[in-house]
N, C-alpha and C positions, 0 to 999 in steps of 0.2 A: 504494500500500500504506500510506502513511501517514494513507488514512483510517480501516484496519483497528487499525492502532496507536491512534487517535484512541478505537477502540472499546472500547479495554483490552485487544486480542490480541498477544499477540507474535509476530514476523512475522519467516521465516527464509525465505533464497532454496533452492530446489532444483531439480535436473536439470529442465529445461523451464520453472518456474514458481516461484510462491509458496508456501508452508504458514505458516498464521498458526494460530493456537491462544489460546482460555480458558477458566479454569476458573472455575466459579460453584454452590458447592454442591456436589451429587453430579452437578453435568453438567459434561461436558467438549464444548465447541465446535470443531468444526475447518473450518479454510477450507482448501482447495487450489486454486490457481488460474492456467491453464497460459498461455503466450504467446501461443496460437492462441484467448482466451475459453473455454476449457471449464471449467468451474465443480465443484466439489464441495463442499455444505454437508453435514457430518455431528455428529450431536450423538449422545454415547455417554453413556446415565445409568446409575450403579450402581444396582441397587434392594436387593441385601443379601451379604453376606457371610457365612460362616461358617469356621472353623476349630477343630482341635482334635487330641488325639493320634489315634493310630490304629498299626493293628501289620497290617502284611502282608506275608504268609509268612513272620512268626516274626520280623521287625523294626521294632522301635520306629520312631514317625517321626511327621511334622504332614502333617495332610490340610488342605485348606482351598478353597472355593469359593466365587465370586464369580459372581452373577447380576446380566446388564445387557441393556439394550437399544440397540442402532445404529438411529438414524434416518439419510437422507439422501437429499440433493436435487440434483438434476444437470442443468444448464443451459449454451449457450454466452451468454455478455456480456461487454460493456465493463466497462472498469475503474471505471468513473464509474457505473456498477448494482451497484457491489457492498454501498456501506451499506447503501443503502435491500432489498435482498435480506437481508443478514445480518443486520438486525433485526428482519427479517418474520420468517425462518426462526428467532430468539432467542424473539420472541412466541407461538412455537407454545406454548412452557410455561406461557402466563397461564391462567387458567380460566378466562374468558370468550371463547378463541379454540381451535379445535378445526384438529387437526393435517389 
């Protein structure tokens, strides 16, 4: 896991495995990563926001919604596949490389 650290994620243990996390912009990167190789790459981007007042059924109150999309990639691997994976799967967001 301390190649993930290496990556800039922050890296926390949990029940079975790993979860490392970064943020970059309006994407958030996530690695899960369990003891047996099973893999989950997921990258959540916000694309917009909105809020503002609103009244229903006769009570004042803030409405507000956020539109995003989940991508994700699911694989079993070694520990020693996981940069060369989480950078491939970070490269999806260049334009010149198609998801």
């Amino acid at each position: 896991m301390e190649a993930l650290k290496a990556l800039g994620y922050e890296v926390s243990p949990i029940e079975g495995g790993w979860y490392a996390e970064k943020r970059r912009g309006g994407v958030v990167y996530q690695v899960f990563y369990g003891e047996g190789g099973d893999l989950r790459l997921r990258r959540r981007r916000f694309l917009k926001e909105e809020a503002g007042p609103k009244t229903l059924a006769g009570v004042a109150g803030e409405w507000a919604a956020r539109w995003e999309v989940e991508e994700n990639f699911f694989a079993v691997a070694g520990p020693g596949a996981l940069p060369e994976l989480v950078l491939a799967f970070e490269r999806l967001d260049l334009p010149q490389e198609s998801p």
